[in-house]
C-alpha positions, -999 to +999 in steps of 0.1 A: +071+078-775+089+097-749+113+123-748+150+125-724+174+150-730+209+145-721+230+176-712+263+174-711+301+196-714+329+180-714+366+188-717+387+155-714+356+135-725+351+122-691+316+140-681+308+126-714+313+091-709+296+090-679+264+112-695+264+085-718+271+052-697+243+066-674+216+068-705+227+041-718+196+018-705+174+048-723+189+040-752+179+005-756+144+011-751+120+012-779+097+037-767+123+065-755+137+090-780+172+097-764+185+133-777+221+144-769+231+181-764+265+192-758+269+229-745+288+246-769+305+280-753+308+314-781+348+313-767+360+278-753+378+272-725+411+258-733+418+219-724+447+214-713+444+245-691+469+269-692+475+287-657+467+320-670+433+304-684+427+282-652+428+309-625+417+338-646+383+318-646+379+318-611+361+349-601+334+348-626+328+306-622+323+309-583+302+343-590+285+324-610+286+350-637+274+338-671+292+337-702+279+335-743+266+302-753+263+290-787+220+289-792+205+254-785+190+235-815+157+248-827+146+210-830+154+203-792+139+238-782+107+224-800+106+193-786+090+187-749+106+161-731+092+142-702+130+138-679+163+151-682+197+143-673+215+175-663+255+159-663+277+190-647+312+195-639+322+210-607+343+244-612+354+262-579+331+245-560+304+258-582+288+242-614+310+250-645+306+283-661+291+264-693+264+245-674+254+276-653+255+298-688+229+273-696+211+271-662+209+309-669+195+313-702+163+321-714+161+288-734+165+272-699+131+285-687+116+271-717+129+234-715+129+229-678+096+242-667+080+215-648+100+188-663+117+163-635+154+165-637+181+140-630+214+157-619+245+137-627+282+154-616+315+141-623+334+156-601+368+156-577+352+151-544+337+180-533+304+185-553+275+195-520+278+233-523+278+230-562+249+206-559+230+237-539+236+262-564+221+240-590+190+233-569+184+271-568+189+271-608+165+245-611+142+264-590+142+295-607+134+277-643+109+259-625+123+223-628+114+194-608+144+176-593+137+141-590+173+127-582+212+131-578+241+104-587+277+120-571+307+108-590+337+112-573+377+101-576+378+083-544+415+087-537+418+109-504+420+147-503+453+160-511+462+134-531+437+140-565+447+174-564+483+167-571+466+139-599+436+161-614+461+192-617+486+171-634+457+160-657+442+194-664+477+208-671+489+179-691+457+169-706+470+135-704+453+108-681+478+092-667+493+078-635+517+106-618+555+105-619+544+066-624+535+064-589+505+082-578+468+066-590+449+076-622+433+106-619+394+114-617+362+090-614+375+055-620+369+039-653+353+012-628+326+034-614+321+050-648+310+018-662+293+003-636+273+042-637+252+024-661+230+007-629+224+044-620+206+048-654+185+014-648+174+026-619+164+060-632+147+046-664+129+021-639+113+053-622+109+068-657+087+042-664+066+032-638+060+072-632+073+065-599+100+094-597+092+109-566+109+079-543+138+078-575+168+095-550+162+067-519+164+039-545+196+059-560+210+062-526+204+024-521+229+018-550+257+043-536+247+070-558+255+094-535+284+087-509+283+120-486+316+127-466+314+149-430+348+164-434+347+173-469+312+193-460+330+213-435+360+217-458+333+230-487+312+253-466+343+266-452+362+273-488+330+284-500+330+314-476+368+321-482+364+323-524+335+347-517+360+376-501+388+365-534+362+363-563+343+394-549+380+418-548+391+400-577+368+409-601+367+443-590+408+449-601+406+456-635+442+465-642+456+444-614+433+418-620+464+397-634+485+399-607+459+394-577+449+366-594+488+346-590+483+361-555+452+339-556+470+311-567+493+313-542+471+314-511+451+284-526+483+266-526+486+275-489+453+267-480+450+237-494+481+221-478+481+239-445+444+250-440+429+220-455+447+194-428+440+222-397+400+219-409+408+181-404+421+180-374+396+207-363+367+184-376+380+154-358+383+164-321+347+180-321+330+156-343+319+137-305+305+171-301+284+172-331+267+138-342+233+150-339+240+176-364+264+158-387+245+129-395+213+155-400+238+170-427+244+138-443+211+125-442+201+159-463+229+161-484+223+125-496+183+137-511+172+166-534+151+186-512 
């Protein structure tokens, strides 16, 4: 009998429905032993979000600054398990504050080392930067990563982030002002996510893991946009400077953070477009080096 360990947090219940959809092939064999393990945080994070909540979590999530996690099971920290399926939201371009509490723990070291790994994000669109900080995790606990699946609301850009704010606010899925689509990964992709887990359990169990990511890719697992790179690496460098002074302003830690707030409204309606625009007129200038990008962005090297 083998062993896969499905990790997992979830707010609206989405990460969780796709965690689950994903294992579900695992589930229906006879000779796996499917355990479940949702991270539990010492102080939750609020869902629906409150604004005060929601940007107050900024510096230390893209610092990637730990927080107290309830301990794991002693009956799963006993166990060894031969894959898992890391599921992870994305937070400020940067895995959430519970799954890098995890990724950071001492029991981490313990139950990744040298086990192949299966990342799995749910996320709004922009996921590659988060995606490197969780291969350096890995790294450190001395994981294997065997293979990424990228699950993304495929409405364009500025759009989902007047939908997924609505939804993180509201806690209500539901279609904007009446007009505007549903917000998040589509309940289409999350069930059809279940050919992902095929596929996976497939490598699982012809011990064929290490060509697992090209067969993902095959499937669409991972769908890699140019632009939203650019716009990732370049936000990436601009919450450094915020979450660096931020977290530094103790007493005027509240009030730099709505100044925060502000300038991410700013950039992300005025910037955002400019790095667009920016990205189309020399993209004749870089192919050589954009479809490099894509080409790496799409494996788990």
């Amino acid at each position: 009998m083998k062993n896969v360990l499905v990790i997992y947090y979830s707010q609206s219940g989405q990460l969780e429905t796709i965690a689950r959809n994903i294992a579900k092939p695992f589930l229906d064999s006879e000779k796996i032993n499917v355990v479940f393990h949702e991270i539990k945080m010492e102080q939750s994070f609020p869902f629906p979000w409150n604004n005060d909540a929601f940007f107050n979590a900024f510096p230390e999530s893209f610092l990637q600054i730990p927080a107290p996690i309830k301990p794991i099971p002693n009956e799963i920290m006993e166990m060894k398990f031969d894959l898992i399926l890391l599921n992870y939201q994305v937070w400020y371009l940067t895995p959430s504050i519970p799954v890098n509490s995890l990724l950071k723990s001492p029991e981490a070291k313990i139950l990744f080392k040298d086990t192949p790994v299966v990342t799995i994000n749910g996320s709004r669109n922009m996921w590659f930067m988060a995606q490197e900080k969780v291969k350096v995790l890995l790294k450190q606990n001395n994981a294997l990563l065997k293979g990424n699946v990228a699950l993304v609301d495929r409405v364009g850009n500025l759009i989902s982030v007047i939908t997924i704010v609505e939804w993180m606010f509201s806690g209500v899925k539901k279609r904007y002002l009446g007009i505007f689509p549903l917000p998040g990964v589509s309940d289409k992709d999350i069930r059809e996510s279940t050919k992902f887990g095929e596929v996976i359990l497939a490598g699982f169990n012809e011990n064929d893991l290490d060509n697992l990511q090209t067969k993902l890719v095959a499937i669409n697992a991972v769908k890699v946009s140019s632009y939203l790179i650019r716009v990732d690496k370049t936000a990436n460098k601009i919450f450094s400077k915020w979450s660096n002074f931020i977290i530094t302003k103790r007493e005027s830690r509240k009030f730099w953070t709505k100044i925060f707030k502000v300038y991410l409204i700013l950039a992300i309606w005025v910037v955002s477009p400019i790095v667009y625009i920016l990205h189309v007129l020399t993209y004749p200038l870089k192919i050589k080096k954009i479809k490099q990008e894509l080409e790496y962005y799409k494996g788990v090297n």
